[in-house]
Jmol script that loads the backbone (N, CA, C; Angstrom):
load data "model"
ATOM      1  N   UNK A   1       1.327 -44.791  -0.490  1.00  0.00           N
ATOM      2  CA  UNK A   1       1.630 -43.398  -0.399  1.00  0.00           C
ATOM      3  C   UNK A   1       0.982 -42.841   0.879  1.00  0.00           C
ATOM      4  N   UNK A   2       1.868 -42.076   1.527  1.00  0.00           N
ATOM      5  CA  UNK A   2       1.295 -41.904   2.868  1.00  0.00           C
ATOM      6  C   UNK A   2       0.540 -40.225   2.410  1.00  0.00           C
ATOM      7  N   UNK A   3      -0.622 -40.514   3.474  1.00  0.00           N
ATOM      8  CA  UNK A   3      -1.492 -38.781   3.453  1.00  0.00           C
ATOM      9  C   UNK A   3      -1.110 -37.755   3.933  1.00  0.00           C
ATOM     10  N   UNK A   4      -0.759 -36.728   3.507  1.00  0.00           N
ATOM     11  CA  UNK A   4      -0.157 -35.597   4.638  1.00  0.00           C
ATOM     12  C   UNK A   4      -1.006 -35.224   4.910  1.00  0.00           C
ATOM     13  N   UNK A   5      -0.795 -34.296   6.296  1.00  0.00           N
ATOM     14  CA  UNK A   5      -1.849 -33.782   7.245  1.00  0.00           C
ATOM     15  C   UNK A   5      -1.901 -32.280   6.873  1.00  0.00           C
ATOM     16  N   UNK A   6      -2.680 -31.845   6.230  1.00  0.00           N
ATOM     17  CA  UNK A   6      -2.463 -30.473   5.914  1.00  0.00           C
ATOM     18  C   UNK A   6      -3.741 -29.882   6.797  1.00  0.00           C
ATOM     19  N   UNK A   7      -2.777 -28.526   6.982  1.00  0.00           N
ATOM     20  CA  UNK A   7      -3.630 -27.867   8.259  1.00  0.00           C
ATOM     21  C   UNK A   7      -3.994 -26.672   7.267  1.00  0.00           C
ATOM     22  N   UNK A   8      -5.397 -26.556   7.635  1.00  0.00           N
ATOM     23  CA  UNK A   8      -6.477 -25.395   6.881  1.00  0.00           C
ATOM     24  C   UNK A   8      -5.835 -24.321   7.444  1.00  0.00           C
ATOM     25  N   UNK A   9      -6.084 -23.422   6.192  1.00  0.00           N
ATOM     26  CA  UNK A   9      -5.330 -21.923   6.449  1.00  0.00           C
ATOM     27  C   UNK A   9      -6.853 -20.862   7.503  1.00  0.00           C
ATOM     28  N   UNK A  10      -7.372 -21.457   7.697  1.00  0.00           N
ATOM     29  CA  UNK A  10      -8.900 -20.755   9.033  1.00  0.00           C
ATOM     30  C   UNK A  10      -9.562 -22.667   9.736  1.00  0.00           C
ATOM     31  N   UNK A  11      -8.542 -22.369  10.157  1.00  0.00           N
ATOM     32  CA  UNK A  11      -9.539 -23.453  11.547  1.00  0.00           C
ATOM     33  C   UNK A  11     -10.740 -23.106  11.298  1.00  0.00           C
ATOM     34  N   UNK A  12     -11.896 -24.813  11.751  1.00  0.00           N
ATOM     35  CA  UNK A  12     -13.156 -24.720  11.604  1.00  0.00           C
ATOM     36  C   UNK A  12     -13.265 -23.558  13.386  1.00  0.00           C
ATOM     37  N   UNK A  13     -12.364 -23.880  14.339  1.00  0.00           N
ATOM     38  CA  UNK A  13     -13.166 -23.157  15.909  1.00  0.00           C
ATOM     39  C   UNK A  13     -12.394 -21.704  15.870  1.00  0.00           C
ATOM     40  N   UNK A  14     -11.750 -21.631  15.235  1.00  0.00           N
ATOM     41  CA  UNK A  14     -10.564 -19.987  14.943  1.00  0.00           C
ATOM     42  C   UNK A  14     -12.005 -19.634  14.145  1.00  0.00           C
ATOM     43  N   UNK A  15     -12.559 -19.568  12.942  1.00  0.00           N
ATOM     44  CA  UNK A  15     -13.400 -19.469  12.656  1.00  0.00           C
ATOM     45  C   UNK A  15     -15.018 -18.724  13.188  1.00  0.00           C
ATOM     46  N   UNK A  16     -14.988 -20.103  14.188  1.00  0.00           N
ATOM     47  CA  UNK A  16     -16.228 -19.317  14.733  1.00  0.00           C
ATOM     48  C   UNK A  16     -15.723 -18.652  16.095  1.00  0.00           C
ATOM     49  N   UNK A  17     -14.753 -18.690  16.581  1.00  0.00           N
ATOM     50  CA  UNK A  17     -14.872 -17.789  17.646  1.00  0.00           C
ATOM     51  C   UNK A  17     -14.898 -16.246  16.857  1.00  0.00           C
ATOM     52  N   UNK A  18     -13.633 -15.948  15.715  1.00  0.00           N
ATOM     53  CA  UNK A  18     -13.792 -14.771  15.401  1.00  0.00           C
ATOM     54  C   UNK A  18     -14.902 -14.292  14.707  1.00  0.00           C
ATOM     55  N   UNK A  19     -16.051 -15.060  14.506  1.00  0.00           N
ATOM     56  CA  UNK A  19     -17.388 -14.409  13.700  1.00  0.00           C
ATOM     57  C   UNK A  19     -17.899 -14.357  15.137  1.00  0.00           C
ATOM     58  N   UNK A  20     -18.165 -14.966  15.883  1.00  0.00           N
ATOM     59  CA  UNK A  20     -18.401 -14.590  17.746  1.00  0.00           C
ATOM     60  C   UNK A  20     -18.172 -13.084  18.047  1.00  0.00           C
ATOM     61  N   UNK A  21     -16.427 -12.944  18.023  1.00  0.00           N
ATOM     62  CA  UNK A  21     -15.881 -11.967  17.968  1.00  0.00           C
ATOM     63  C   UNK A  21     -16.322 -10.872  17.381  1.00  0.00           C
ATOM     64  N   UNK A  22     -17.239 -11.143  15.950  1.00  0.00           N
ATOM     65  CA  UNK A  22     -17.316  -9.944  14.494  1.00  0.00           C
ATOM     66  C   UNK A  22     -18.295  -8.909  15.384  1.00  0.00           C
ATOM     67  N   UNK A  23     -19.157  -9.799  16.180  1.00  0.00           N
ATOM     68  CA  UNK A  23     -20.757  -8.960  16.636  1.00  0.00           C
ATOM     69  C   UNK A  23     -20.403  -8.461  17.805  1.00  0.00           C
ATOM     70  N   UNK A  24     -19.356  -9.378  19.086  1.00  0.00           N
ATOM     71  CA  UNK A  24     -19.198  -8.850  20.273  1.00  0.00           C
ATOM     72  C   UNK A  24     -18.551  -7.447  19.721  1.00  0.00           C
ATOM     73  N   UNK A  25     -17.446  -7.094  18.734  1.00  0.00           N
ATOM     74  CA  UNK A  25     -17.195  -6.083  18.529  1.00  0.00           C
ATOM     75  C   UNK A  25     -17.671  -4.471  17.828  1.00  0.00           C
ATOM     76  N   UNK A  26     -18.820  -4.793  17.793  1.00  0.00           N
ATOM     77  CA  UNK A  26     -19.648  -3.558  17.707  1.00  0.00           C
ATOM     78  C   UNK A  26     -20.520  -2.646  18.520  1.00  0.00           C
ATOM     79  N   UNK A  27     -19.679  -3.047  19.838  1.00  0.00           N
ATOM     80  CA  UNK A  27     -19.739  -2.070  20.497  1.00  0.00           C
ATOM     81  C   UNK A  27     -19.753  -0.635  20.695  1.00  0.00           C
ATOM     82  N   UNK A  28     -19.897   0.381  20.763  1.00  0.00           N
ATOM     83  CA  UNK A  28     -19.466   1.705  20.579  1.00  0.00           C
ATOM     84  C   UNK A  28     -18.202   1.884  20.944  1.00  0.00           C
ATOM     85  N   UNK A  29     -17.869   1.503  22.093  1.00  0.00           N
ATOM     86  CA  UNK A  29     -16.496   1.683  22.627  1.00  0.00           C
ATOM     87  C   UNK A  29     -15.268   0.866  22.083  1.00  0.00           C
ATOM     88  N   UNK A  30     -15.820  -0.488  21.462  1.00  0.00           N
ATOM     89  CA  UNK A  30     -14.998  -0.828  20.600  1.00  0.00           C
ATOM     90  C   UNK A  30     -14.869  -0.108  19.583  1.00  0.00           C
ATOM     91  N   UNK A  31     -15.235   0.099  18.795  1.00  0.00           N
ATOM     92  CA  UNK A  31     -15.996   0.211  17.594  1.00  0.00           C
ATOM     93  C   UNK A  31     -15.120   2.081  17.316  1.00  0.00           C
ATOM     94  N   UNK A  32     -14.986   3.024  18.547  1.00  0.00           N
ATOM     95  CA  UNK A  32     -14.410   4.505  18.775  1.00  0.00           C
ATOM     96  C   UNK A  32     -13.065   4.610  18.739  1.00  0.00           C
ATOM     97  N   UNK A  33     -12.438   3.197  19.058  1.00  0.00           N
ATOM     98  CA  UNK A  33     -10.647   3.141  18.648  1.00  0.00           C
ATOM     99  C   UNK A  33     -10.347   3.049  17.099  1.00  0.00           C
ATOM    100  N   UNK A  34     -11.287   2.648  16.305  1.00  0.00           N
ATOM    101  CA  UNK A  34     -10.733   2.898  14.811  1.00  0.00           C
ATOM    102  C   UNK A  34     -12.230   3.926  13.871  1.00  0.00           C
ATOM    103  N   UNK A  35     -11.722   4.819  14.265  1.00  0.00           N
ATOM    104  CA  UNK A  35     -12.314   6.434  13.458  1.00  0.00           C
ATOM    105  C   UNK A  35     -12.727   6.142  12.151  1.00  0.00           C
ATOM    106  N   UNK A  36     -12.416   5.278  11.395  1.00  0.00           N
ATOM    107  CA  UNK A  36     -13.084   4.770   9.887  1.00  0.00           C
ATOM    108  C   UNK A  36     -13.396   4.147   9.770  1.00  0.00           C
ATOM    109  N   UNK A  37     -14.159   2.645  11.222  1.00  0.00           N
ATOM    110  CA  UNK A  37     -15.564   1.742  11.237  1.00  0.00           C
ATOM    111  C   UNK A  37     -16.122   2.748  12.131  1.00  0.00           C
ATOM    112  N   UNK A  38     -15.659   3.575  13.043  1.00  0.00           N
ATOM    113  CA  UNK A  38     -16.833   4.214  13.482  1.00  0.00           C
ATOM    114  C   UNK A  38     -17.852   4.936  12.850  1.00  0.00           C
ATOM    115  N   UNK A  39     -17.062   5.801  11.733  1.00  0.00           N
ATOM    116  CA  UNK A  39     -17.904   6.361  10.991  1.00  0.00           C
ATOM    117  C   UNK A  39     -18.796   5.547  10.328  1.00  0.00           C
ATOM    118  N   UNK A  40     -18.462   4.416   9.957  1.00  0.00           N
ATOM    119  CA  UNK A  40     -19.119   3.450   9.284  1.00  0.00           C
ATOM    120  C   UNK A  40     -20.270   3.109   9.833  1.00  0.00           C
ATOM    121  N   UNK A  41     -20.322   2.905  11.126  1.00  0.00           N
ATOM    122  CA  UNK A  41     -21.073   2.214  12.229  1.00  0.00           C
ATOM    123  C   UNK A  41     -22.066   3.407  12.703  1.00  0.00           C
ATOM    124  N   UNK A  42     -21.583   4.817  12.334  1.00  0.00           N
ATOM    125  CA  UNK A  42     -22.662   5.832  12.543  1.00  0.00           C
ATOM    126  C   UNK A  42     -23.743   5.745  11.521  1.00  0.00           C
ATOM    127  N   UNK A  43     -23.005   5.475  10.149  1.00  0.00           N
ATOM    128  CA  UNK A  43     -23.771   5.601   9.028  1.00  0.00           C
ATOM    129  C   UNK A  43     -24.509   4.468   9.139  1.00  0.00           C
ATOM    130  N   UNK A  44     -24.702   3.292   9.749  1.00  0.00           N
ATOM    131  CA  UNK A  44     -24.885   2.157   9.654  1.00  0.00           C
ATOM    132  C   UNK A  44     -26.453   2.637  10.673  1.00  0.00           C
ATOM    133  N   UNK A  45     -26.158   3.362  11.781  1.00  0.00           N
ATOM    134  CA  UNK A  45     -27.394   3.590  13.016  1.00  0.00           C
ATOM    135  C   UNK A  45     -28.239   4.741  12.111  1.00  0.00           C
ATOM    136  N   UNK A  46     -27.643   5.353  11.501  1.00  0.00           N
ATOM    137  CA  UNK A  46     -28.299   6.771  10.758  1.00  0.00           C
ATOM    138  C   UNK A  46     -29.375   5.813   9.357  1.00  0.00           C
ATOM    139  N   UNK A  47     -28.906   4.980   9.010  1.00  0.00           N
ATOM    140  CA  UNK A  47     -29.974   4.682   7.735  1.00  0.00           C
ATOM    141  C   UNK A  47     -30.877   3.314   8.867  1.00  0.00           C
ATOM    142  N   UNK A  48     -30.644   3.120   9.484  1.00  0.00           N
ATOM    143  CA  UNK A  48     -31.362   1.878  10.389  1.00  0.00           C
ATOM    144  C   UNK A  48     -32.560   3.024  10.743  1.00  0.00           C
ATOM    145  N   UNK A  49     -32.374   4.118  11.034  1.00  0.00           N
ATOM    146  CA  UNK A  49     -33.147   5.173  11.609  1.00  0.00           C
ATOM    147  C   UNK A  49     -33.879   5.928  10.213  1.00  0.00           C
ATOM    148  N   UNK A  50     -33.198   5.658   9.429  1.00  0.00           N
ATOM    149  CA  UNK A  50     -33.826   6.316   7.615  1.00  0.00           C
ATOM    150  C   UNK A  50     -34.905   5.275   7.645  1.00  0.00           C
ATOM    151  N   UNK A  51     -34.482   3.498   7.968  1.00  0.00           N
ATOM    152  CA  UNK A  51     -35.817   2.813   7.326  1.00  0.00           C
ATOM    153  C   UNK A  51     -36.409   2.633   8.042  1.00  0.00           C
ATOM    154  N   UNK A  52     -36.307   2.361   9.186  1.00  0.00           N
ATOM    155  CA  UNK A  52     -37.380   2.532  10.472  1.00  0.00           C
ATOM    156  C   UNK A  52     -38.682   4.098  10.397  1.00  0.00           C
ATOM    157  N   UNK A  53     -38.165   5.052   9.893  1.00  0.00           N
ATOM    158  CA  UNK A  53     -39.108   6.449   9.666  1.00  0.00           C
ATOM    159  C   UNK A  53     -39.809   6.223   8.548  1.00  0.00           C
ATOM    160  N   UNK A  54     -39.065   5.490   6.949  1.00  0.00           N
ATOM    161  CA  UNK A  54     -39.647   5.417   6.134  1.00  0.00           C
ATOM    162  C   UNK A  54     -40.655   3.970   6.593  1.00  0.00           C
ATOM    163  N   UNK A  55     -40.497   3.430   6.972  1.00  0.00           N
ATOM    164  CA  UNK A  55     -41.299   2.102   6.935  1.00  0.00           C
ATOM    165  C   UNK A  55     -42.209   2.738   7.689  1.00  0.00           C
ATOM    166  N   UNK A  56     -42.323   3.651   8.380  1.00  0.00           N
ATOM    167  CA  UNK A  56     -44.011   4.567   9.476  1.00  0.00           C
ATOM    168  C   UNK A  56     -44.593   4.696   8.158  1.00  0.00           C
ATOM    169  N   UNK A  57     -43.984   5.180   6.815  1.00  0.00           N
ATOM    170  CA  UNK A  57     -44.814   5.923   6.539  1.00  0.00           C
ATOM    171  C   UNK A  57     -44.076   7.297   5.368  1.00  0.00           C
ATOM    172  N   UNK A  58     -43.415   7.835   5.968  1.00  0.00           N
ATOM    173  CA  UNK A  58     -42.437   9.249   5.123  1.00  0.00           C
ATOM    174  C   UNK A  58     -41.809   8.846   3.797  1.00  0.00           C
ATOM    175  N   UNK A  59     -42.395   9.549   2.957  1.00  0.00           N
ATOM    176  CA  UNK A  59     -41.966   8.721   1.560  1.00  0.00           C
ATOM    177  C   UNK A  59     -40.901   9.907   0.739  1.00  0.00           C
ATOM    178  N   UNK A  60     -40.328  10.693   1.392  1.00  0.00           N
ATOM    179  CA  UNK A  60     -39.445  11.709   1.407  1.00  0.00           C
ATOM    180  C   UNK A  60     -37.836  11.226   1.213  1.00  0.00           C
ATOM    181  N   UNK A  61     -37.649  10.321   1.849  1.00  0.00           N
ATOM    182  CA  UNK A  61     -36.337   9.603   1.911  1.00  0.00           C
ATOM    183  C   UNK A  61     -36.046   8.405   1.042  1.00  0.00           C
ATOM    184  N   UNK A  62     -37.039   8.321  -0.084  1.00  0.00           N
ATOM    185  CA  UNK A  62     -36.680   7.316  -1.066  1.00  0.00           C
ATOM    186  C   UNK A  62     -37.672   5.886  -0.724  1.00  0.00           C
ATOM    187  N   UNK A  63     -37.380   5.086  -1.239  1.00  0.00           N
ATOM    188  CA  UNK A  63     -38.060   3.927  -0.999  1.00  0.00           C
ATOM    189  C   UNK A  63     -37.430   2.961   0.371  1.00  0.00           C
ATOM    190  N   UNK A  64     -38.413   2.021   0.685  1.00  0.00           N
ATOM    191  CA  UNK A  64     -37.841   1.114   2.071  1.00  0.00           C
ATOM    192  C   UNK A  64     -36.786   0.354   1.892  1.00  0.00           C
ATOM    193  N   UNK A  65     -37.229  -0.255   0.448  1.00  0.00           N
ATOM    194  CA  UNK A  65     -36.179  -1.071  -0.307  1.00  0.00           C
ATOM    195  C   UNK A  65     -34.727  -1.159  -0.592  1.00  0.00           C
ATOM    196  N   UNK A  66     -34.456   0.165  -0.961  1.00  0.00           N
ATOM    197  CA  UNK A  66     -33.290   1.201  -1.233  1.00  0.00           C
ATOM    198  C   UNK A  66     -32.836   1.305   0.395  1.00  0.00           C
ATOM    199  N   UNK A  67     -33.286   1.902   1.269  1.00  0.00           N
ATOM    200  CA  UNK A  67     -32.695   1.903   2.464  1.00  0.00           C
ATOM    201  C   UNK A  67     -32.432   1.147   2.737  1.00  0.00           C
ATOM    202  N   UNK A  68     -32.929  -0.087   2.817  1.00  0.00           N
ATOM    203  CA  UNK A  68     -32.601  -1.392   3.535  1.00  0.00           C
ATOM    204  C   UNK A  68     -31.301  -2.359   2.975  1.00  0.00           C
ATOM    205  N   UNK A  69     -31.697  -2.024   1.361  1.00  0.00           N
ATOM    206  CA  UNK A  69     -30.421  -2.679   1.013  1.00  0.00           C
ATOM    207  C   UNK A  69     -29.014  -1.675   1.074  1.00  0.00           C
ATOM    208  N   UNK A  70     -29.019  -0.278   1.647  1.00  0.00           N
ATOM    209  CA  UNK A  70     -27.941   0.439   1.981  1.00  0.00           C
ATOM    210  C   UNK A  70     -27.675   0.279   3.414  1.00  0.00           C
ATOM    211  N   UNK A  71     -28.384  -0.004   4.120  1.00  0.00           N
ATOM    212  CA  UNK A  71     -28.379  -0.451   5.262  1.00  0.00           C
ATOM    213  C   UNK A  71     -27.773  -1.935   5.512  1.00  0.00           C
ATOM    214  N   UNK A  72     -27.870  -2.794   4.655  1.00  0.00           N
ATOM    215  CA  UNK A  72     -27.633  -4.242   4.645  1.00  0.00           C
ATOM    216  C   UNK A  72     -26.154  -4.095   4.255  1.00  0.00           C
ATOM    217  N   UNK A  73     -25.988  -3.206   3.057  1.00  0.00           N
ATOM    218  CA  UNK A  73     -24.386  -2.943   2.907  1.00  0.00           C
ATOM    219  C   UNK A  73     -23.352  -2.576   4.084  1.00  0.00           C
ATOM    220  N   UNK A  74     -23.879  -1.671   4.455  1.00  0.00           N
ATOM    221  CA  UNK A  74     -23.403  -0.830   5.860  1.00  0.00           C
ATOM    222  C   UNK A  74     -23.185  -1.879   6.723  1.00  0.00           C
ATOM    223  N   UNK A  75     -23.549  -2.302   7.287  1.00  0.00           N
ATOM    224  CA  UNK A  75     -24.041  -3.442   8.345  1.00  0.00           C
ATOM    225  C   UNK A  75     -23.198  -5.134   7.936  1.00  0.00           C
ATOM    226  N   UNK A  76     -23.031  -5.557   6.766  1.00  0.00           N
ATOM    227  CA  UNK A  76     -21.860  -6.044   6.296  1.00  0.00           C
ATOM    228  C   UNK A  76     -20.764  -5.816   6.316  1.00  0.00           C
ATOM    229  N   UNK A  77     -20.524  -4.041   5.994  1.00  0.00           N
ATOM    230  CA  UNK A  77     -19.056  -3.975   6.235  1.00  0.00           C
ATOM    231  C   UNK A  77     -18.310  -3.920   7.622  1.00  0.00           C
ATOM    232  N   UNK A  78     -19.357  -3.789   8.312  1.00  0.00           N
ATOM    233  CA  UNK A  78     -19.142  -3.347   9.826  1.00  0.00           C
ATOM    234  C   UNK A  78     -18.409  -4.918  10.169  1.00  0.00           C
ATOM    235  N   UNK A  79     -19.261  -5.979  10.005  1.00  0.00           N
ATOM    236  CA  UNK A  79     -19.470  -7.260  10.087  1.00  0.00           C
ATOM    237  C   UNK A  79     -17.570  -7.949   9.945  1.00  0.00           C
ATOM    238  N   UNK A  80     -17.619  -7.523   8.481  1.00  0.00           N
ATOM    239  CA  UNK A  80     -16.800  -8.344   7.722  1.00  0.00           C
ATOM    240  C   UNK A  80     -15.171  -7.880   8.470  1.00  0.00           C
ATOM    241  N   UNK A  81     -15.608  -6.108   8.343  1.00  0.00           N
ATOM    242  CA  UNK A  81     -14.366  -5.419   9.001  1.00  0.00           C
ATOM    243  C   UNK A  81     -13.656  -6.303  10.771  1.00  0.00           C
ATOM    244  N   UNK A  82     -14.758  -7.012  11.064  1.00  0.00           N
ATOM    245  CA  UNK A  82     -14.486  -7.103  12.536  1.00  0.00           C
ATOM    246  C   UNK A  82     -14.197  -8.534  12.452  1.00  0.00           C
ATOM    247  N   UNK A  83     -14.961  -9.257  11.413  1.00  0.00           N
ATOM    248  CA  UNK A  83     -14.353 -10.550  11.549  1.00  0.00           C
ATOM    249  C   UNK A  83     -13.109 -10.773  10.937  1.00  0.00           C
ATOM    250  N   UNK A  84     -12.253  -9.576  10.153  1.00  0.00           N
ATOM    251  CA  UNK A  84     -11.336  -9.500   9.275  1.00  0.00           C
ATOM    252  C   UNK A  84     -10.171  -9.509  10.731  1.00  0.00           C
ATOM    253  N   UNK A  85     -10.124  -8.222  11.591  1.00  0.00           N
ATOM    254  CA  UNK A  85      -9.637  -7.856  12.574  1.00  0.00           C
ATOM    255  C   UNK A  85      -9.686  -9.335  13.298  1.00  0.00           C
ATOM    256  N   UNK A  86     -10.763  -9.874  14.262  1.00  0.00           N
ATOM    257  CA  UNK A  86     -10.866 -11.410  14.674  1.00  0.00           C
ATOM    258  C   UNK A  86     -10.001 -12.142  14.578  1.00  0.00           C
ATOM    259  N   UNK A  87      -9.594 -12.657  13.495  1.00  0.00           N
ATOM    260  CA  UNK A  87      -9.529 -13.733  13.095  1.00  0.00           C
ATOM    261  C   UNK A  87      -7.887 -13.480  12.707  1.00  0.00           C
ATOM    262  N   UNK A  88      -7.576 -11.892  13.280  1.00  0.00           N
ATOM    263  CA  UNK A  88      -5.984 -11.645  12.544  1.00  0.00           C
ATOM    264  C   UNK A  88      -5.541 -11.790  14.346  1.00  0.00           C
ATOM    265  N   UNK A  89      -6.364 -11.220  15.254  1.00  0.00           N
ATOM    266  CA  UNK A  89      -5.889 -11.494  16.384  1.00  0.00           C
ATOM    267  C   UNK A  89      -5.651 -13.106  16.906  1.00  0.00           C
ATOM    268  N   UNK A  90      -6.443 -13.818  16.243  1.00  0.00           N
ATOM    269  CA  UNK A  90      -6.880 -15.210  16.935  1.00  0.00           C
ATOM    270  C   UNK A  90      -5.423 -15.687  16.193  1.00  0.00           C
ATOM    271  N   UNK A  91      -4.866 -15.615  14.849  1.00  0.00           N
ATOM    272  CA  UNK A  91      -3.974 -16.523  14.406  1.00  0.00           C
ATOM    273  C   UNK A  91      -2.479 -16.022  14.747  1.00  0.00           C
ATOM    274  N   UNK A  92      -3.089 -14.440  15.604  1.00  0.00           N
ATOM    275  CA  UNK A  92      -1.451 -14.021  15.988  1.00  0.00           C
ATOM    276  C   UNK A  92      -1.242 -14.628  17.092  1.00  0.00           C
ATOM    277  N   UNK A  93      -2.571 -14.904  17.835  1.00  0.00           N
ATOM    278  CA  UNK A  93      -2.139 -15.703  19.396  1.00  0.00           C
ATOM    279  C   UNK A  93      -1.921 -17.077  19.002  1.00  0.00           C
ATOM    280  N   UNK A  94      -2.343 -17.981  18.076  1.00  0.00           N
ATOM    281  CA  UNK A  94      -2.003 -19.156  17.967  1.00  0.00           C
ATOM    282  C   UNK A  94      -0.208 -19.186  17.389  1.00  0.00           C
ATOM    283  N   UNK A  95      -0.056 -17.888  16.776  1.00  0.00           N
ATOM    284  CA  UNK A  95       1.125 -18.142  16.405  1.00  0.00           C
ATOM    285  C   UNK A  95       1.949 -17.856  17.655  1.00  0.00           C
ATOM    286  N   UNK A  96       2.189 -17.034  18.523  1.00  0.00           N
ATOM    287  CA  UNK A  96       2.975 -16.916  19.716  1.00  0.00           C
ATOM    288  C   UNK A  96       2.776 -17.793  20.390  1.00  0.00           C
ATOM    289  N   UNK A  97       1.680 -18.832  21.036  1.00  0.00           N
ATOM    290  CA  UNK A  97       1.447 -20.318  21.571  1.00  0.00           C
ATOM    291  C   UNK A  97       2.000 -20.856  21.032  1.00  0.00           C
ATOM    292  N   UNK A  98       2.024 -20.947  19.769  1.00  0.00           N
ATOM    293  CA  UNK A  98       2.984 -21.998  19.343  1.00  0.00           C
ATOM    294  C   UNK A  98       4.637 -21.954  19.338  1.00  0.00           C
ATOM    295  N   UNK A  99       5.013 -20.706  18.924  1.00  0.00           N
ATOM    296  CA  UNK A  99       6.275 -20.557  19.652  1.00  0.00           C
ATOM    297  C   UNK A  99       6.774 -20.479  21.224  1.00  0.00           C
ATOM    298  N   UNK A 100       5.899 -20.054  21.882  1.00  0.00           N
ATOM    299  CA  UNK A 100       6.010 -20.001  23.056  1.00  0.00           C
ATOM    300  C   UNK A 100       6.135 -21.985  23.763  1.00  0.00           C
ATOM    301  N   UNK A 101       5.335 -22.623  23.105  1.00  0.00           N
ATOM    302  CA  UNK A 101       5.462 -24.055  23.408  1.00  0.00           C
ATOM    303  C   UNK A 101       6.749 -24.544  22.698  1.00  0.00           C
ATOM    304  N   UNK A 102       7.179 -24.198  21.351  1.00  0.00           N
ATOM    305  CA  UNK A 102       8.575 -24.804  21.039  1.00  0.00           C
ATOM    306  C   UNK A 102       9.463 -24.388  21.640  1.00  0.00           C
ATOM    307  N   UNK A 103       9.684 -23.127  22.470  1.00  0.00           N
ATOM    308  CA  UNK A 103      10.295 -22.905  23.181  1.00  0.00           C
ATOM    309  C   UNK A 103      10.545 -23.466  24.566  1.00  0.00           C
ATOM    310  N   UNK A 104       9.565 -23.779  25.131  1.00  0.00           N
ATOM    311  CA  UNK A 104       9.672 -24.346  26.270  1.00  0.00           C
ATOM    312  C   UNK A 104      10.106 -26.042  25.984  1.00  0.00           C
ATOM    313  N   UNK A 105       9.375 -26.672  25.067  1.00  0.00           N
ATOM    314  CA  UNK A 105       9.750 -27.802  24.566  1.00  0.00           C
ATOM    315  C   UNK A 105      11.446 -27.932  23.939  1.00  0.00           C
ATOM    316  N   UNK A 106      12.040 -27.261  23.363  1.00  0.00           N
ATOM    317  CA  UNK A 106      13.473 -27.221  22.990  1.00  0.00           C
ATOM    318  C   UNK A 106      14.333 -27.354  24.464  1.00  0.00           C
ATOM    319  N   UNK A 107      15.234 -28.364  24.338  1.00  0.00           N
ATOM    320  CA  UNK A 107      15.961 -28.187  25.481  1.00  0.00           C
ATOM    321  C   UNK A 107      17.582 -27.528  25.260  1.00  0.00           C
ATOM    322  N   UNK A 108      17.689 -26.501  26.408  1.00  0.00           N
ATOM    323  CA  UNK A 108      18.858 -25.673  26.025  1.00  0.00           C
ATOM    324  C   UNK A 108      20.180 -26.067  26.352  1.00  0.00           C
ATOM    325  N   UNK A 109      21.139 -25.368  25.160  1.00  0.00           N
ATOM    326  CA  UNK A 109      21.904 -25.872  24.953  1.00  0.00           C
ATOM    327  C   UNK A 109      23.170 -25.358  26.043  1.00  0.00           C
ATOM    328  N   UNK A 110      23.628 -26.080  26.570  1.00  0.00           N
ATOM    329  CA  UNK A 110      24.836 -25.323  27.607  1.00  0.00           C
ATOM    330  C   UNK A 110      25.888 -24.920  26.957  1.00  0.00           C
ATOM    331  N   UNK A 111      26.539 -23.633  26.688  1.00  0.00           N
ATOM    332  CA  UNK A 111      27.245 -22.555  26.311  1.00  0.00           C
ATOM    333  C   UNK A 111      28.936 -23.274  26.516  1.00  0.00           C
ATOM    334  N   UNK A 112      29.453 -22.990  25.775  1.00  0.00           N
ATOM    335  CA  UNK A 112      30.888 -23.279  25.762  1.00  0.00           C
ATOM    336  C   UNK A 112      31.764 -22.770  26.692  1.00  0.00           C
ATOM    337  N   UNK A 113      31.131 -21.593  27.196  1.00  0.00           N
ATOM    338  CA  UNK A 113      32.084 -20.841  28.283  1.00  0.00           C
ATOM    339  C   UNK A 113      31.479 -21.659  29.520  1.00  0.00           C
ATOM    340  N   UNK A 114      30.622 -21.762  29.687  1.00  0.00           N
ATOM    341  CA  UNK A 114      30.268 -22.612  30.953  1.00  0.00           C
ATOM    342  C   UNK A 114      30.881 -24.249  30.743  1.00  0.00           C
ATOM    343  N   UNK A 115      31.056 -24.837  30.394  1.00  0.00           N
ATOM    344  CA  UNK A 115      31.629 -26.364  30.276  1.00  0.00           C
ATOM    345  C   UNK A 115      32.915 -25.696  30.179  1.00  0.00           C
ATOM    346  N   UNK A 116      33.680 -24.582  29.677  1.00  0.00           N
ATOM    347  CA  UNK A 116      35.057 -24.376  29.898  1.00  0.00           C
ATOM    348  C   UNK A 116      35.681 -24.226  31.440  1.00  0.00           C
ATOM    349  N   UNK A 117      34.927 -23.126  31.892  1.00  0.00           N
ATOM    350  CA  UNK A 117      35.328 -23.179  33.651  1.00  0.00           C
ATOM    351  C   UNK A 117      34.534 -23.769  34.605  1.00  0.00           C
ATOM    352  N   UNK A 118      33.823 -24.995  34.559  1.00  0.00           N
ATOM    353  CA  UNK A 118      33.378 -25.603  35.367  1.00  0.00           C
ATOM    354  C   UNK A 118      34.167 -26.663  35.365  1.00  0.00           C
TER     355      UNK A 118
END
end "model"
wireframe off; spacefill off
backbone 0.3
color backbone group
């Protein structure tokens, strides 16, 4: 019985380029073309700045603990959102390479009207 070659639905290097991708994209300026990770990504600098004040010292804003693990949430979704995005760009370009190569690889077919008047 022969083995088929089955191809993984996330490449091991599609993979890591788009988790590459997840961090290069938290940029601000990336990050300002979609208005609902930005906000995310504000809330994300705003509690980084909650546990950084509480960890001086200010016991006003709840515990360190609590911040940090709202902060860890925040900071995941930012994450996940970008490697989600990544990894949709990386398999749309593998998919147009790959058509773009069967295309060039197919050899074309000469048209009936041309073999008629030549």
């Amino acid at each position: 019985m022969k083995r088929q070659n089955q191809k993984s639905l996330f490449p091991r290097d599609l993979v890591m380029e788009s988790f590459k991708q997840s961090f290069v994209k938290l940029k601000p300026m990336v990050m300002l073309k979609n208005p609902v990770m930005f906000t995310v990504y504000i809330g994300t600098i705003i509690m980084l700045a909650v546990c950084i004040w509480v960890g001086v010292g200010e016991k006003s804003q709840g515990s360190l603990a609590y911040n940090m693990v709202i902060f860890a949430v925040l900071f995941v979704t930012l994450l996940f959102a970008n490697f989600a995005e990544a990894i949709a760009e990386a398999r749309g370009k593998a998919q147009a390479d790959s058509l773009r190569k069967t295309r060039e690889d197919t050899p074309q077919k000469r048209s009936f009207l041309l073999e008629t008047y030549t």
